[in-house]
C-alpha positions as CSV (number, residue, x, y, z in Angstrom):
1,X,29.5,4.6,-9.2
2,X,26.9,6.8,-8.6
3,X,26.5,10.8,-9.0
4,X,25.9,11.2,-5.1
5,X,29.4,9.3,-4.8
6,X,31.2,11.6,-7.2
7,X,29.4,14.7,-5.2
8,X,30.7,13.3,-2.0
9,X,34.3,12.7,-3.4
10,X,34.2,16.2,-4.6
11,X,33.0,18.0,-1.1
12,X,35.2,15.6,0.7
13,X,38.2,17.5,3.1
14,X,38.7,16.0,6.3
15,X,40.3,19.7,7.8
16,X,36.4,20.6,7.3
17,X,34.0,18.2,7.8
18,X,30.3,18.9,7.6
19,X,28.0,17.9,11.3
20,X,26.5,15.3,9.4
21,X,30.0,13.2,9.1
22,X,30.6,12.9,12.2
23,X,27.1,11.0,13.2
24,X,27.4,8.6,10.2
25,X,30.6,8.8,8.1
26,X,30.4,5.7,6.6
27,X,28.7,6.6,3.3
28,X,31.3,8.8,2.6
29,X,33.2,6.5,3.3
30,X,31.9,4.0,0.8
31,X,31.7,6.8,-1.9
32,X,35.6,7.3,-1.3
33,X,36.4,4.0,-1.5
34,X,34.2,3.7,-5.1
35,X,35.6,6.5,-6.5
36,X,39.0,7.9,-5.3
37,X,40.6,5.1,-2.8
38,X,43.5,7.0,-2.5
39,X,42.4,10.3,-2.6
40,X,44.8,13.4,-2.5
41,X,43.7,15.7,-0.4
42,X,43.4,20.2,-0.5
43,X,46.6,20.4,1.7
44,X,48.7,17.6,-0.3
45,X,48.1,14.3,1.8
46,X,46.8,11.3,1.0
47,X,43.1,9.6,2.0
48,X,43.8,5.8,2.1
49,X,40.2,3.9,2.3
50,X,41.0,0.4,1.0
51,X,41.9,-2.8,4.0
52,X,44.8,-3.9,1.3
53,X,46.2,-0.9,1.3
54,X,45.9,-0.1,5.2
55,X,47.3,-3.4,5.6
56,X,50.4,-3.5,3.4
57,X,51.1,0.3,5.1
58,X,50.6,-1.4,8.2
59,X,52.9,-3.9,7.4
60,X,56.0,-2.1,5.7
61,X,57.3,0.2,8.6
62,X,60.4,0.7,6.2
63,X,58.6,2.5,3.6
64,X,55.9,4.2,5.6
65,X,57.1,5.9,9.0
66,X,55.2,6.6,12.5
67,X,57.5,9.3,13.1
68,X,55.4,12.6,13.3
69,X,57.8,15.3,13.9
70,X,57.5,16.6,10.1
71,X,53.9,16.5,10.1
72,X,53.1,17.6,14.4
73,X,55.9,20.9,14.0
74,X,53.7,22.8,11.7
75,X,50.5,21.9,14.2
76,X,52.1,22.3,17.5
77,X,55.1,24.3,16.9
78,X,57.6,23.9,20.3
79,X,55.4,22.7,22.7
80,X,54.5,20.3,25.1
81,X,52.2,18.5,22.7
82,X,54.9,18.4,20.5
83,X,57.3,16.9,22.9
84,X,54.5,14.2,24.0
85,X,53.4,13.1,20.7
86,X,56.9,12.4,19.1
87,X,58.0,10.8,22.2
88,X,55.0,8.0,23.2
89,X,55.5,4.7,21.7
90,X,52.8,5.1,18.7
91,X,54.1,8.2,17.1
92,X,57.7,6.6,16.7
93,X,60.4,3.8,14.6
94,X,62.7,1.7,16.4
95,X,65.0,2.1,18.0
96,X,62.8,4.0,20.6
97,X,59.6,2.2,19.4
98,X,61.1,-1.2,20.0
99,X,62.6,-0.1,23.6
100,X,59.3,1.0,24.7
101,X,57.6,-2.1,23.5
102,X,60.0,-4.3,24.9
103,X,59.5,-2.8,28.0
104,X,55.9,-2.5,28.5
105,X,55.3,-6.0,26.7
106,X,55.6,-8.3,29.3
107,X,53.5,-6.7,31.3
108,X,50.9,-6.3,28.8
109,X,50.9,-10.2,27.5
110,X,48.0,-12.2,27.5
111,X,49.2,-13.9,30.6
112,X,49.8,-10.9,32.6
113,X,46.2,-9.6,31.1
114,X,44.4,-13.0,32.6
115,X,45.6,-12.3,35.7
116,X,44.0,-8.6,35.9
117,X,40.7,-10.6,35.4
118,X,39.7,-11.1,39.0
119,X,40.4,-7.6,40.1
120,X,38.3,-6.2,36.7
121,X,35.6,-8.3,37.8
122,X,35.0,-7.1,41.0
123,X,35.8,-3.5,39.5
124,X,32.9,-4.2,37.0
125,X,30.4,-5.5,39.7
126,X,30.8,-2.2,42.1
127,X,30.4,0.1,39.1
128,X,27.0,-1.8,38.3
129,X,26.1,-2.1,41.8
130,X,25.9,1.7,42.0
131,X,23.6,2.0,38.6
132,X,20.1,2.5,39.3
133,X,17.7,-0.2,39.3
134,X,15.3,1.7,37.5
135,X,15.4,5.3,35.8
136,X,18.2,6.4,33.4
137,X,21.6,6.6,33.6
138,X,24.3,8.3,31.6
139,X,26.7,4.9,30.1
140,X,29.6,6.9,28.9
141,X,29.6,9.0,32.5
142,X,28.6,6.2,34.7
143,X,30.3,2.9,33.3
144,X,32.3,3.0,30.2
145,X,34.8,6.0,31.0
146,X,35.2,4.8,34.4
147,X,36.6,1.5,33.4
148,X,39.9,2.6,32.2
149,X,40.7,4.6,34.1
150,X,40.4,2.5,37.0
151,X,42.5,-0.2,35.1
152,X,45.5,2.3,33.4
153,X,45.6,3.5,37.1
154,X,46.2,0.2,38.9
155,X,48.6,-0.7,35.7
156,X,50.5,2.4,36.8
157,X,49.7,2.0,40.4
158,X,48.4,5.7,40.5
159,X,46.8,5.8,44.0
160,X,42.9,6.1,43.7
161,X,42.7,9.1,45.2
162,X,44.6,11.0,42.6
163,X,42.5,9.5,39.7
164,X,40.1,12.2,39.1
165,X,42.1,14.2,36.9
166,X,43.2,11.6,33.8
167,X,40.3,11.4,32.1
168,X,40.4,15.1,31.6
169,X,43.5,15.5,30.8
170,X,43.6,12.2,28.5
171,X,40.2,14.4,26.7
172,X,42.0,17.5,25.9
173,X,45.1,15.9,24.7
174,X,44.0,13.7,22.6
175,X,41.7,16.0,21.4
176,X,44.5,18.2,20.2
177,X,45.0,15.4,17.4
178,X,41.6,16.1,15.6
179,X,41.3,17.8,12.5
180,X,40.6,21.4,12.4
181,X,41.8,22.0,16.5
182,X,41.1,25.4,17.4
183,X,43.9,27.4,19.2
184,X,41.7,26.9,22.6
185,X,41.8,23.2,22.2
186,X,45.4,23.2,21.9
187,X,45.6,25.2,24.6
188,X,43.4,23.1,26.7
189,X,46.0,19.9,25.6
190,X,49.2,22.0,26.4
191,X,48.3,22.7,29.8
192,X,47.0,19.0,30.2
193,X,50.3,17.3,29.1
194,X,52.0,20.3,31.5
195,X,50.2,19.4,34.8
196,X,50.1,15.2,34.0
197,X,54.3,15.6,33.8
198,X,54.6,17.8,37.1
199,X,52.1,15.1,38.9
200,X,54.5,12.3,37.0
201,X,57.5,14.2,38.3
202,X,56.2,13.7,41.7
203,X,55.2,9.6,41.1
204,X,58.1,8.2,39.3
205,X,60.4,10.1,42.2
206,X,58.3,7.9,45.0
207,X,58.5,4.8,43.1
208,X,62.2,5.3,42.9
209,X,62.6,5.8,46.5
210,X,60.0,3.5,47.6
211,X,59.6,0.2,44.5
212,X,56.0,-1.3,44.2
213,X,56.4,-4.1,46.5
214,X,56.4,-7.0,43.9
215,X,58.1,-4.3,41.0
216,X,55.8,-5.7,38.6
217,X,53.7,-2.6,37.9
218,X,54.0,-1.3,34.3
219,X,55.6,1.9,35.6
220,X,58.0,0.4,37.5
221,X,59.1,-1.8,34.5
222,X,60.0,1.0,32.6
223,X,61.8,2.7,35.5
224,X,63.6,-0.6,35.7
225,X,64.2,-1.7,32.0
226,X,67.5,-1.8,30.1
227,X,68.4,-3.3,27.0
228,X,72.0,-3.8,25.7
229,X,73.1,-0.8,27.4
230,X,69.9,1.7,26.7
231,X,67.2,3.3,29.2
232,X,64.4,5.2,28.9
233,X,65.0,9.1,29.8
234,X,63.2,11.0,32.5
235,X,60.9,12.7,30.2
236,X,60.5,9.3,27.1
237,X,59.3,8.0,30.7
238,X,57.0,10.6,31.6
239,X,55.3,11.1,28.0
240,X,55.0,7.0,28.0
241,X,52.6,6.9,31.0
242,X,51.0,10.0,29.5
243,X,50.7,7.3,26.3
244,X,49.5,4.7,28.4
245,X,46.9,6.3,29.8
246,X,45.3,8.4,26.8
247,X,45.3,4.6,24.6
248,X,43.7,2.9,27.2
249,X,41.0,5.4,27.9
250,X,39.7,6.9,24.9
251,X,39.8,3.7,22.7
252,X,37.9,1.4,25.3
253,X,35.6,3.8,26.5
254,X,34.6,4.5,22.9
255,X,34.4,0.4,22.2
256,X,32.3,0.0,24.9
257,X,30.0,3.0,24.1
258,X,29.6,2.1,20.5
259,X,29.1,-1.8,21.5
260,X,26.4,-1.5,23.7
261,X,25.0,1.3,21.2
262,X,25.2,-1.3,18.2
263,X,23.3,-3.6,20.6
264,X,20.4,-1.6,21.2
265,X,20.2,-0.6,17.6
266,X,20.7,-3.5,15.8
267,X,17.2,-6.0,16.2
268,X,17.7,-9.4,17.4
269,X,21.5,-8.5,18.6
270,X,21.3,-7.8,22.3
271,X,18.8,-10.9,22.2
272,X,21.3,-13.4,19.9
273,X,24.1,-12.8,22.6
274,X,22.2,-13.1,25.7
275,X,20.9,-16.5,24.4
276,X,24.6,-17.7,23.3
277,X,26.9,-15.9,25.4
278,X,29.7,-18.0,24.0
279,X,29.5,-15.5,21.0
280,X,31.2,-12.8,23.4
281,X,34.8,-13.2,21.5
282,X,33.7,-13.0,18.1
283,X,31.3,-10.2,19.0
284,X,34.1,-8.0,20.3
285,X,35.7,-8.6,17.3
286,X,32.6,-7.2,15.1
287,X,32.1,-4.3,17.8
288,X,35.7,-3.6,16.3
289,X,35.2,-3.7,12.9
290,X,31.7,-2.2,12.6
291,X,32.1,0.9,14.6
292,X,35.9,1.6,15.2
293,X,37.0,3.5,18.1
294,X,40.1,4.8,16.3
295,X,38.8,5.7,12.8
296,X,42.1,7.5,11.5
297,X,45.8,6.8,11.8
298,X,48.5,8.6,9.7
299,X,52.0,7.4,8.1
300,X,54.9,9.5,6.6
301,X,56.1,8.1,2.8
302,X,59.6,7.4,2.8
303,X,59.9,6.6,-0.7
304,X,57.9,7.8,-3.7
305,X,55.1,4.9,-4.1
306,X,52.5,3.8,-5.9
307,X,49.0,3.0,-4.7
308,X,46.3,1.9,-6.9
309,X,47.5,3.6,-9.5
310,X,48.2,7.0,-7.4
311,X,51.6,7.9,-7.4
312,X,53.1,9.1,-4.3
313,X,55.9,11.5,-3.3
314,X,58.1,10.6,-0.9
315,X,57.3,12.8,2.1
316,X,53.8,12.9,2.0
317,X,51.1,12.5,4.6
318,X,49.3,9.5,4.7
319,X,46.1,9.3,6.7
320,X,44.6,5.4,7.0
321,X,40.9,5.3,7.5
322,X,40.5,2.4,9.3
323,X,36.7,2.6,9.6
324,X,37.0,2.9,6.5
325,X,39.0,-0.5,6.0
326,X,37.0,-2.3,8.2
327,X,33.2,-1.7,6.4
328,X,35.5,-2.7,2.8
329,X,33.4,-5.4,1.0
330,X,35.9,-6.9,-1.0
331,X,37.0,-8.5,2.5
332,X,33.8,-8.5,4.7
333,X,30.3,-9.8,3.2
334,X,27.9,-7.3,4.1
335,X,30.2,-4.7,5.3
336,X,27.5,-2.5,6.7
337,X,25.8,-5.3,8.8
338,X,26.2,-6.2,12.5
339,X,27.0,-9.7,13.0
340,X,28.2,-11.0,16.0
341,X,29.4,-14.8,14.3
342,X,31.2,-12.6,11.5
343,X,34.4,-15.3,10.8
344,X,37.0,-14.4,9.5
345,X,37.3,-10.9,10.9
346,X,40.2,-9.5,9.9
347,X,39.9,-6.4,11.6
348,X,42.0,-3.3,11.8
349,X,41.1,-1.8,14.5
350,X,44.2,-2.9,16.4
351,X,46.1,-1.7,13.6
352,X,49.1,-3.9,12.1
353,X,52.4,-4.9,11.9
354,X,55.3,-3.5,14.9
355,X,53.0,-1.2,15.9
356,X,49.5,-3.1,16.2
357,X,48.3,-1.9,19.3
358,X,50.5,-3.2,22.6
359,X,47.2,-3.0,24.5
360,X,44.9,-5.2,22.5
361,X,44.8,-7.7,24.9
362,X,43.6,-5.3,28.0
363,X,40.8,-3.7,25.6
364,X,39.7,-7.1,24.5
365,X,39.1,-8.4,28.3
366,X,38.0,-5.0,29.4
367,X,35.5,-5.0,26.8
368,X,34.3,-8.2,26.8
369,X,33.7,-7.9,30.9
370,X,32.2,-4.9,30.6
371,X,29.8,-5.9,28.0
372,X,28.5,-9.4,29.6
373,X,28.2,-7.5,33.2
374,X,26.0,-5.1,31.9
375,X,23.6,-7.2,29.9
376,X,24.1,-9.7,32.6
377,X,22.4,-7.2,35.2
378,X,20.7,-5.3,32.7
379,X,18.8,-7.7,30.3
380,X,16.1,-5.3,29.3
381,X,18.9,-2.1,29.0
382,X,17.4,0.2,26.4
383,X,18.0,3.8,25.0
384,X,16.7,6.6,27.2
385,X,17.3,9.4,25.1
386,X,19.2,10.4,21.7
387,X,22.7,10.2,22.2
388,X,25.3,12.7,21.9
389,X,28.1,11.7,19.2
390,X,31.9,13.3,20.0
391,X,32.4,15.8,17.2
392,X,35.4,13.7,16.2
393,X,36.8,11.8,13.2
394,X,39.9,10.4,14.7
395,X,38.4,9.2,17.9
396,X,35.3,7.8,17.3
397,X,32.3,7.7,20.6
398,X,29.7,8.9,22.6
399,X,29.8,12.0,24.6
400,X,26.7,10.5,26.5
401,X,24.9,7.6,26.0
402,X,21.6,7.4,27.8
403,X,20.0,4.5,28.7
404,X,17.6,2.4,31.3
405,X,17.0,-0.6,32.8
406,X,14.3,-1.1,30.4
């Protein structure tokens, strides 16, 4: 362990995070995981960096708890991002976590997910057919963001002429979840979860009175579901579309942002997988793990515990850093390298255990369809300009991302 590790361990406070972090934070990453994988934190919580110890978090729900009402009170007070995040399915334990999930699961399963293929397809080609031939385009602006949007909507059945809000309103919200949020961004997130429930209000009450004609959309199955005598609430509905909608779209907008970026920055990658296409799974895998579009995820301590020597108090904040996790080199050889035939991948961007994401399946194909269409129509795509990185930790992407035909 090096003095420049020691000096990053000794700076390091994720409430105030230096510019630099948030366009490469993998050496500090590195450094933390050296020197202090389970690092205690200025306000009392805990800095896990290690995959075993993300995974056997992941993996004992009974110990470690979803629940955020202890730690989201003292950041959002009574509010409506309060009431949001301790009611969608990722921020919860059973029993509410395993009604949700039973209810959104069939229609989230890899057979239901192969049958959006055709329809995301054709979704995919207009979106490219619009790109310029030649000149610069914006990829975050243009393609990426629009994707899921367009797919959370049809899962929902939102009609497409009430779209053009979500993505805002998925923005400020989830943005409320950063470290160090200023009053105005939780603001901006209040009013966001606000107006998404009154348009809510007015789109569960049609569904009601007028069912999807086959009742197989995902909002209709909640409206519908019941299990040994138990249904979702009016508002457990409401904040699970809300849910629905901001895991969809910043996570796959961010995958396929950093993907493409990894491509054109990586020599000899954009050409390996135009030449072997059949490399697409494994590369969405690597996209995954080598530039994580979820970099943070926290857990409550139900018990006192010990980690790596690092005894913790029952009660205590746990953040996960799964990019952290992901570039570990006692699990992946050459953590810091980009390759697209990486096997085995063992991944955490999906997270693990009960509540590994219920939406893996939808990223997967959205990404991987996304990815071949562009290069597919694009062979020559290059950077146009320097990208702008979202001054994030949590949610890890590109503001903008421009690029050309090449």
């Amino acid at each position: 362990m090096s003095s420049s590790d020691h000096a990053l361990v000794e700076r390091f406070d994720p409430r105030q995070l230096p510019a630099s972090f948030y366009d490469d934070p993998y050496p500090t990453y590195h450094a933390l995981r050296r020197v202090a994988p389970v690092l205690r934190c200025p306000d009392g919580s805990y800095f896990l960096t290690r995959h075993a110890d993300l995974d056997r978090v992941y993996r004992d729900p009974r110990s470690f708890s979803s629940d955020k009402q202890q730690q989201f009170r003292p950041m959002f007070g009574d509010s409506p991002l309060f009431e949001h995040h301790t009611t969608s399915l990722v921020f919860n334990d059973p029993p509410l976590h395993t009604w949700v999930r039973k209810a959104v699961g069939d229609a989230l399963s890899p057979r239901a997910v192969s049958a959006m293929a055709p329809a995301l397809d054709a979704l995919i080609e207009r979106l490219l057919a619009a790109l310029p031939g030649s000149g610069a385009f914006d990829l975050v602006d243009d393609f990426a963001s629009v994707i899921p949007v367009e797919v959370i909507g049809n899962l929902l059945r939102v009609p497409h002429a009430e779209r053009g809000p979500l993505r805002g309103w998925s923005a400020a919200i989830l943005g409320a979840l950063e470290f160090g949020v200023t009053e105005a961004g939780k603001a901006a997130g209040n009013r966001a979860v606000e107006e998404f429930v009154d348009y809510l209000r007015g789109l569960i009450a049609a569904r009601r009175a007028q069912p999807s004609a086959d009742r197989d959309d995902v909002l209709s199955r909640l409206i519908q579901w019941e299990s040994n005598g138990e249904r979702l609430s009016e508002h457990q509905l409401y904040h699970q579309c809300i849910f629905l909608l901001n895991a969809g779209h910043e996570t796959t907008t961010n995958l396929i942002g950093n993907a493409v970026h990894a491509l054109l920055t990586t020599p000899g990658a954009r050409e390996s997988l135009l030449a072997s296409p059949d490399l697409m799974d494994g590369a969405i895998e690597e996209f995954l793990r080598y530039d994580a579009p979820v970099q943070l995820g926290n857990r409550l301590s139900l018990a006192a515990v010990t980690l790596n020597g690092v005894e913790i108090p029952a009660g205590s904040t746990l953040t996960l850093c799964i990019g952290a996790a992901n570039r570990d080199p006692a699990v992946f050889a050459e953590p810091d390298a980009l390759k697209l035939d990486r096997h085995p991948n063992p991944q955490l961007a999906f997270g693990g255990g009960i509540h590994t994401c219920a939406g893996l399946h939808v990223a997967r194909l959205e990404a991987r369809t996304a990815i071949a269409g562009l290069f597919r129509r694009f062979p020559k795509l290059a950077l146009a300009g320097e990208p702008s990185r979202a001054q994030r930790a949590r949610f890890r992407g590109f503001t903008h991302l421009p690029v050309c035909a090449g």
